[in-house]
PDB file of N, CA, C, O and CB in Angstrom:
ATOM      1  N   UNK A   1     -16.070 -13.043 -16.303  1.00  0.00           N
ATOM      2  CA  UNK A   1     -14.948 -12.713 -15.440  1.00  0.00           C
ATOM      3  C   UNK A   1     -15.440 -12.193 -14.096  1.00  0.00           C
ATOM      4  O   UNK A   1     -16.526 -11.636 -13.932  1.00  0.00           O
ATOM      5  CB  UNK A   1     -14.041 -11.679 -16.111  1.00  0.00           C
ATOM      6  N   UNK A   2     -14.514 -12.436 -13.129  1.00  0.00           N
ATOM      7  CA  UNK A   2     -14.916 -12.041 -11.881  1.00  0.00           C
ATOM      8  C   UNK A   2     -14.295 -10.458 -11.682  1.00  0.00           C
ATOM      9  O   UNK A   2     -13.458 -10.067 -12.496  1.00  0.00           O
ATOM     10  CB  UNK A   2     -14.375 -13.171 -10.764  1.00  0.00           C
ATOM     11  N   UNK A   3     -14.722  -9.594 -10.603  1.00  0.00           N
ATOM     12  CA  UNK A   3     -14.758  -8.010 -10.897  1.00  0.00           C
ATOM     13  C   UNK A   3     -13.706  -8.658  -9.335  1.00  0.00           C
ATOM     14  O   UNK A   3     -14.043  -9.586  -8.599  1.00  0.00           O
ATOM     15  CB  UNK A   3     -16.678  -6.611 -10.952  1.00  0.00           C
ATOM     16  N   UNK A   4     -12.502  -7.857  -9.225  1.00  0.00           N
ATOM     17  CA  UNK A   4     -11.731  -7.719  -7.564  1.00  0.00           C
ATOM     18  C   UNK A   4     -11.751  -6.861  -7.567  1.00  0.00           C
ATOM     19  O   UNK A   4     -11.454  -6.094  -8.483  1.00  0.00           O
ATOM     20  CB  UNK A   4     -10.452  -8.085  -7.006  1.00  0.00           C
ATOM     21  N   UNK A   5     -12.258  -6.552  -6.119  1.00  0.00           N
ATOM     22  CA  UNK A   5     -12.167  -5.334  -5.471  1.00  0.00           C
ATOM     23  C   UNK A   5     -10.714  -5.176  -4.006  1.00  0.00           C
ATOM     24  O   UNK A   5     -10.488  -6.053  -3.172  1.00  0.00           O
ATOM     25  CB  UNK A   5     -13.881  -5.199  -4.873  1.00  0.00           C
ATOM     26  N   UNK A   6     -10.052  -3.966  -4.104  1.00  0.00           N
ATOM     27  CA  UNK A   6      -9.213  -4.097  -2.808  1.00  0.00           C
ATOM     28  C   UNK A   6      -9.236  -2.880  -2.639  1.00  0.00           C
ATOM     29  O   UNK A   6      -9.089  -1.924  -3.401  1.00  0.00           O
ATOM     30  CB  UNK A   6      -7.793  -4.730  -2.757  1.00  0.00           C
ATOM     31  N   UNK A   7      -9.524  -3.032  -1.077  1.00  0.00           N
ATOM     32  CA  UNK A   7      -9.662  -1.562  -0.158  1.00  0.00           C
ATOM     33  C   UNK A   7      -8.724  -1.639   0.533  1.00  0.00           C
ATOM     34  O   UNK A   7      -8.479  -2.676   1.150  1.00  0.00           O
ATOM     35  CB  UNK A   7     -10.881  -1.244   0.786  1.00  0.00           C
ATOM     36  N   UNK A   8      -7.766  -0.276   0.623  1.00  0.00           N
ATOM     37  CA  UNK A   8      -7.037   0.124   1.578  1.00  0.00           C
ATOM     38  C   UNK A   8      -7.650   0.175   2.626  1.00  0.00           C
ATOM     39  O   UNK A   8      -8.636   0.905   2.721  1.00  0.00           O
ATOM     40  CB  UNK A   8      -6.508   1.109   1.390  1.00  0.00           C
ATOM     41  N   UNK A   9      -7.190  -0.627   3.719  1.00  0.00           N
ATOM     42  CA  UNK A   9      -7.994  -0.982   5.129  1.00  0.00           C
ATOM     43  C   UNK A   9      -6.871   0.288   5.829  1.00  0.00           C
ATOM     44  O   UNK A   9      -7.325   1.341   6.277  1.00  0.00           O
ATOM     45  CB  UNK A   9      -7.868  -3.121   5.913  1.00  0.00           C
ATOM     46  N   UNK A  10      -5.905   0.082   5.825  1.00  0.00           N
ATOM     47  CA  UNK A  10      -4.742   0.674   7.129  1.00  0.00           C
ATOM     48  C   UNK A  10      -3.336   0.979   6.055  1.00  0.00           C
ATOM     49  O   UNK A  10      -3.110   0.358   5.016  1.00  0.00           O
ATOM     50  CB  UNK A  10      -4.239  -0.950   8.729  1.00  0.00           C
ATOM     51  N   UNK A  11      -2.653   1.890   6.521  1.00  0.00           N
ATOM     52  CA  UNK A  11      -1.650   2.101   6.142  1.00  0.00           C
ATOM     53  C   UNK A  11      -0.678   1.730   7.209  1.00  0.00           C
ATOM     54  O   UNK A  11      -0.837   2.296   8.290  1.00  0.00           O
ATOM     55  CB  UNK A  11      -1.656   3.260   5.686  1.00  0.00           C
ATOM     56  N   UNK A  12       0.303   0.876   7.096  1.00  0.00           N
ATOM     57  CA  UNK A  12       1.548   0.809   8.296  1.00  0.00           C
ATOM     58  C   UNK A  12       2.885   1.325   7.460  1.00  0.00           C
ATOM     59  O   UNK A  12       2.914   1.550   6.250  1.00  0.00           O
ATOM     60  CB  UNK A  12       1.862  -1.051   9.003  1.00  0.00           C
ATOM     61  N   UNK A  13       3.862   1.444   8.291  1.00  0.00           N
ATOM     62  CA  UNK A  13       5.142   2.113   8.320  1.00  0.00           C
ATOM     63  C   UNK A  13       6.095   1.482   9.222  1.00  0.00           C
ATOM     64  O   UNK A  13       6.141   1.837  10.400  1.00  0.00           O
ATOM     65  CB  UNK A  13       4.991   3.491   8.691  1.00  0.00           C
ATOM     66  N   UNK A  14       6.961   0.455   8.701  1.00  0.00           N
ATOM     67  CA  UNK A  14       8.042  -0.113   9.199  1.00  0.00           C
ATOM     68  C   UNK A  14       9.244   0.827   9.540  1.00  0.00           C
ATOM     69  O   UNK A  14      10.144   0.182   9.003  1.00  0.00           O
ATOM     70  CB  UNK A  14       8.393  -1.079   8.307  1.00  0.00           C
ATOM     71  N   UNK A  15       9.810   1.848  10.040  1.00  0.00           N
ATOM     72  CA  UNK A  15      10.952   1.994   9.874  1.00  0.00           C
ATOM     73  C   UNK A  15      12.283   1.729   9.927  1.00  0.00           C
ATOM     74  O   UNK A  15      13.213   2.389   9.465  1.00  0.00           O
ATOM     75  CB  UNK A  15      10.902   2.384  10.041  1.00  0.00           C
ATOM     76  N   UNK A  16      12.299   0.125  10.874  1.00  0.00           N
ATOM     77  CA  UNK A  16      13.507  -0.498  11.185  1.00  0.00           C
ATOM     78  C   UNK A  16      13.400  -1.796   9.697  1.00  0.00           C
ATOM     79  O   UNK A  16      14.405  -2.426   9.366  1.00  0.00           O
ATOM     80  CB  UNK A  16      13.476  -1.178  13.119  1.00  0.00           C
ATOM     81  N   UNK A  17      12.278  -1.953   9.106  1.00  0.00           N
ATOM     82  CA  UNK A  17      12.323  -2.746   7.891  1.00  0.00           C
ATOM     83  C   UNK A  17      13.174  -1.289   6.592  1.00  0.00           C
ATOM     84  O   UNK A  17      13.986  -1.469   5.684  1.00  0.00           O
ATOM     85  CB  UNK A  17      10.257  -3.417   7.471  1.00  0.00           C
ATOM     86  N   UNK A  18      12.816  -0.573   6.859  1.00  0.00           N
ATOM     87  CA  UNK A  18      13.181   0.208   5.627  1.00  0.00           C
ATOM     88  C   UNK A  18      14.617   0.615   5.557  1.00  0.00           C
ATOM     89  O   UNK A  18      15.438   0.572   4.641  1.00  0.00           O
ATOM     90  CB  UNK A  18      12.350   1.448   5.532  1.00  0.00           C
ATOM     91  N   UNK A  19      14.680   1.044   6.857  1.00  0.00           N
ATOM     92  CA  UNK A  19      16.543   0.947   7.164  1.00  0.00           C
ATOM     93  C   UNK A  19      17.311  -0.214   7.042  1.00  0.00           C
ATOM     94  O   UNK A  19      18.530  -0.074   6.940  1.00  0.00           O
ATOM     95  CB  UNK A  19      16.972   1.250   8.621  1.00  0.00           C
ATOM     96  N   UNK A  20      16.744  -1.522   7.032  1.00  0.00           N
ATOM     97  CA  UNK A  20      17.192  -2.491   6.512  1.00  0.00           C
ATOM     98  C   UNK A  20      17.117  -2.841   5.341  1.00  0.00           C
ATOM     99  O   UNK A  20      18.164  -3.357   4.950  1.00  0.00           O
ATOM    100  CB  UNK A  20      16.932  -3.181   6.984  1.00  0.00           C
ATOM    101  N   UNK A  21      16.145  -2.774   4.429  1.00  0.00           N
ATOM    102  CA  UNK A  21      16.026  -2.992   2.995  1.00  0.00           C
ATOM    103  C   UNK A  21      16.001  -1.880   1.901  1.00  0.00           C
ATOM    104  O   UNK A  21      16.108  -1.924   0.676  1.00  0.00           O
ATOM    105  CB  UNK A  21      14.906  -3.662   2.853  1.00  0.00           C
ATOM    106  N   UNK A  22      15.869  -1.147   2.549  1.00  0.00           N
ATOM    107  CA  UNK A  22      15.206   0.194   1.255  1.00  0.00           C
ATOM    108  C   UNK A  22      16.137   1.414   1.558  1.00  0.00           C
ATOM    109  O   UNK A  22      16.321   1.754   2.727  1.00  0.00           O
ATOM    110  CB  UNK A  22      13.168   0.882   1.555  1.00  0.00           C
ATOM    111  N   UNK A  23      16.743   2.094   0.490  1.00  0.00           N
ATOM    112  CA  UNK A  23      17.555   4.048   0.903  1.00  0.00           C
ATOM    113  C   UNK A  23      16.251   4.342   1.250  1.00  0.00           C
ATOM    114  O   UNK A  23      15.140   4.095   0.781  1.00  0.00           O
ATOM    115  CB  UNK A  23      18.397   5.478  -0.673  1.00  0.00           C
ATOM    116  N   UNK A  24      16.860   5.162   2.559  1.00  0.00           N
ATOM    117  CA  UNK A  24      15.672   6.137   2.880  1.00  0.00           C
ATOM    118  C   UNK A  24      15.216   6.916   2.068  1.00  0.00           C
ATOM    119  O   UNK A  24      15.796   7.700   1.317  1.00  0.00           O
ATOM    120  CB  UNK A  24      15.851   6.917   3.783  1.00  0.00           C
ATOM    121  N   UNK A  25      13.722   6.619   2.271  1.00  0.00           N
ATOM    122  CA  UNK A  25      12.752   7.461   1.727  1.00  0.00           C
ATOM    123  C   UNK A  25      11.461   8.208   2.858  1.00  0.00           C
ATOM    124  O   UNK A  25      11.167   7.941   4.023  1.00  0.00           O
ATOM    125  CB  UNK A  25      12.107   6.486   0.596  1.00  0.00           C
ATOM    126  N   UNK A  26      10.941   9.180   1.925  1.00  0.00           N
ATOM    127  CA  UNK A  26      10.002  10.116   2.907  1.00  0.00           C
ATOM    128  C   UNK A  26       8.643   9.196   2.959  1.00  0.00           C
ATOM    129  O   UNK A  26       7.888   8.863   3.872  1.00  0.00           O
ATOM    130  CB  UNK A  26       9.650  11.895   2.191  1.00  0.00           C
ATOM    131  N   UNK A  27       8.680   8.987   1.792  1.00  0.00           N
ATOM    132  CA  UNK A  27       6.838   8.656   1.595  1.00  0.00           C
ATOM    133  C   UNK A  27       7.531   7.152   0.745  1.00  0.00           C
ATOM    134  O   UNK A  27       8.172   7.022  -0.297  1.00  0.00           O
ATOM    135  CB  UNK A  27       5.427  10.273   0.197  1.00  0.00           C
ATOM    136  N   UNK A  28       6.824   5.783   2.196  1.00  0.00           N
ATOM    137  CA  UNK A  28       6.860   4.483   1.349  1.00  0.00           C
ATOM    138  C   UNK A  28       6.017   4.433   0.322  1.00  0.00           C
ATOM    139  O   UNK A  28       6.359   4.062  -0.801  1.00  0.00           O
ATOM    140  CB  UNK A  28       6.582   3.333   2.062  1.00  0.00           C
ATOM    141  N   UNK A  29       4.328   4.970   0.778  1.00  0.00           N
ATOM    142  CA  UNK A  29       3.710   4.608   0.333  1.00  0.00           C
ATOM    143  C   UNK A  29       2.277   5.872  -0.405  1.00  0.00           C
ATOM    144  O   UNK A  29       1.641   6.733   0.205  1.00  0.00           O
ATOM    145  CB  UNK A  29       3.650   3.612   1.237  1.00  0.00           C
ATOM    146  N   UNK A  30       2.237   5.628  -1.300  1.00  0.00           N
ATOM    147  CA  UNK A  30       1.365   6.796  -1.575  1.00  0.00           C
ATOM    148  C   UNK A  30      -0.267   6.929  -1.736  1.00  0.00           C
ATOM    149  O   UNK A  30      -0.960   7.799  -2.262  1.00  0.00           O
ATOM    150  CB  UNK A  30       1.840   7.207  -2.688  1.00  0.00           C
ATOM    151  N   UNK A  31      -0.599   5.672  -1.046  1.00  0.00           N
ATOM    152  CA  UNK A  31      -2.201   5.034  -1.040  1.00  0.00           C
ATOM    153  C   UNK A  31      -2.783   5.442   0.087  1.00  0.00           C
ATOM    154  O   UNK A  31      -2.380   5.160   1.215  1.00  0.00           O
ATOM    155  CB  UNK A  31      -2.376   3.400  -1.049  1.00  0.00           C
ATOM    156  N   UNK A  32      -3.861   6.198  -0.210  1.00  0.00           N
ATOM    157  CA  UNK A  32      -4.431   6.581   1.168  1.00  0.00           C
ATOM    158  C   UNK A  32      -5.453   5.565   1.278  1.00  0.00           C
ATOM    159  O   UNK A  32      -5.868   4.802   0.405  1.00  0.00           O
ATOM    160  CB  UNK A  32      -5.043   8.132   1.325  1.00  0.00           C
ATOM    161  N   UNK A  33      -5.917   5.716   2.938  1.00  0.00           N
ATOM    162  CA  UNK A  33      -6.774   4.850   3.371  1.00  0.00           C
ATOM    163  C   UNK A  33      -8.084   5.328   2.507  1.00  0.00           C
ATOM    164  O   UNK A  33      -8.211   6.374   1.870  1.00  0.00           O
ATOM    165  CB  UNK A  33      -6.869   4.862   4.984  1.00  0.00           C
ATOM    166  N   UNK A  34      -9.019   4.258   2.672  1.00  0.00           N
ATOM    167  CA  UNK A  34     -10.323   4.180   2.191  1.00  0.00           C
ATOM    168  C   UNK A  34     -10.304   4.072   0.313  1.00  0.00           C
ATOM    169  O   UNK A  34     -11.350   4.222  -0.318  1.00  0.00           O
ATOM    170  CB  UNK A  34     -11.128   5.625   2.850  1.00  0.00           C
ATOM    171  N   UNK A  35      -9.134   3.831  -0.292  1.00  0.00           N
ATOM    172  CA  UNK A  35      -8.999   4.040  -1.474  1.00  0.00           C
ATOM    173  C   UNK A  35      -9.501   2.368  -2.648  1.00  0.00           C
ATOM    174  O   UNK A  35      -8.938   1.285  -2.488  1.00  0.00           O
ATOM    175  CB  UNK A  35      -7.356   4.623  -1.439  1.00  0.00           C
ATOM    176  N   UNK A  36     -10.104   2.498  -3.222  1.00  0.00           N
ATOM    177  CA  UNK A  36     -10.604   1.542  -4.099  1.00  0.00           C
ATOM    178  C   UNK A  36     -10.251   1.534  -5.135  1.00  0.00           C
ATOM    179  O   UNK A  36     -10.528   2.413  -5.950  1.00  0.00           O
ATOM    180  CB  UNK A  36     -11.651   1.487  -4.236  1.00  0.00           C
ATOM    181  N   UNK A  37      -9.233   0.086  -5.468  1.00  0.00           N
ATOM    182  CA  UNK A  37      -9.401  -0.581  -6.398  1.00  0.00           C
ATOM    183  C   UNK A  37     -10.085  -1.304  -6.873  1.00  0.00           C
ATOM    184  O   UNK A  37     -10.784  -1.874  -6.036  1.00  0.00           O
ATOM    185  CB  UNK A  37      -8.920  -0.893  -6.475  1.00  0.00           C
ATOM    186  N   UNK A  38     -10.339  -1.736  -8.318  1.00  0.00           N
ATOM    187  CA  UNK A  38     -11.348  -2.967  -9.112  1.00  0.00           C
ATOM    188  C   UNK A  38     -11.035  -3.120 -10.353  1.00  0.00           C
ATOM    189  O   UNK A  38     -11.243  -2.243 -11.191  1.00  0.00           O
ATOM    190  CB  UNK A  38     -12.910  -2.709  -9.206  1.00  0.00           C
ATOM    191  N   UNK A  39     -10.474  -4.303 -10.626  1.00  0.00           N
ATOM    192  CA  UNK A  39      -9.995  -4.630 -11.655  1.00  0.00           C
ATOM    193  C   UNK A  39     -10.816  -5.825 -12.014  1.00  0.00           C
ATOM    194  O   UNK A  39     -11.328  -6.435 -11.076  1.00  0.00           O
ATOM    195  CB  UNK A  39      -8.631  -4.762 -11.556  1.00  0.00           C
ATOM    196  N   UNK A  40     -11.098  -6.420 -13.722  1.00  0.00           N
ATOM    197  CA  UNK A  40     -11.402  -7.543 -14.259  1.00  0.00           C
ATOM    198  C   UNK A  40     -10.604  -8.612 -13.737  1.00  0.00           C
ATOM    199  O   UNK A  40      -9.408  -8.344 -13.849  1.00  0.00           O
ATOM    200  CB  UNK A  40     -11.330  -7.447 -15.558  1.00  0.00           C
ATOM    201  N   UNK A  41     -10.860  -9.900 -13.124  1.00  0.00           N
ATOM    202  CA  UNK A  41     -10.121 -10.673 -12.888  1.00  0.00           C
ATOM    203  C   UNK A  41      -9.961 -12.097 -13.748  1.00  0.00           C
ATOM    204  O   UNK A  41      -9.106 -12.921 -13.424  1.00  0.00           O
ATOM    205  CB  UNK A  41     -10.371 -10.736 -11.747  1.00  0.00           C
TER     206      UNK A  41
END
């Protein structure tokens, strides 16, 4: 099996997407930068 790796490169923040699709919320997202995943693929 192959090993994937994904790095949080950047965090962005739409707020005219979220007022359109989503109830407001404080925190979209709770992944900080530099954070590593790796899963069996």
């Amino acid at each position: 099996m192959n090993k994937i790796k994904i790095t949080v490169m950047r965090k962005a923040r739409y707020d005219d997407l979220i007022e359109k699709y989503e109830n407001p919320i404080e925190h979209a997202c709770d992944l900080q930068e530099g954070q590593v995943f790796i899963c069996d693929g």
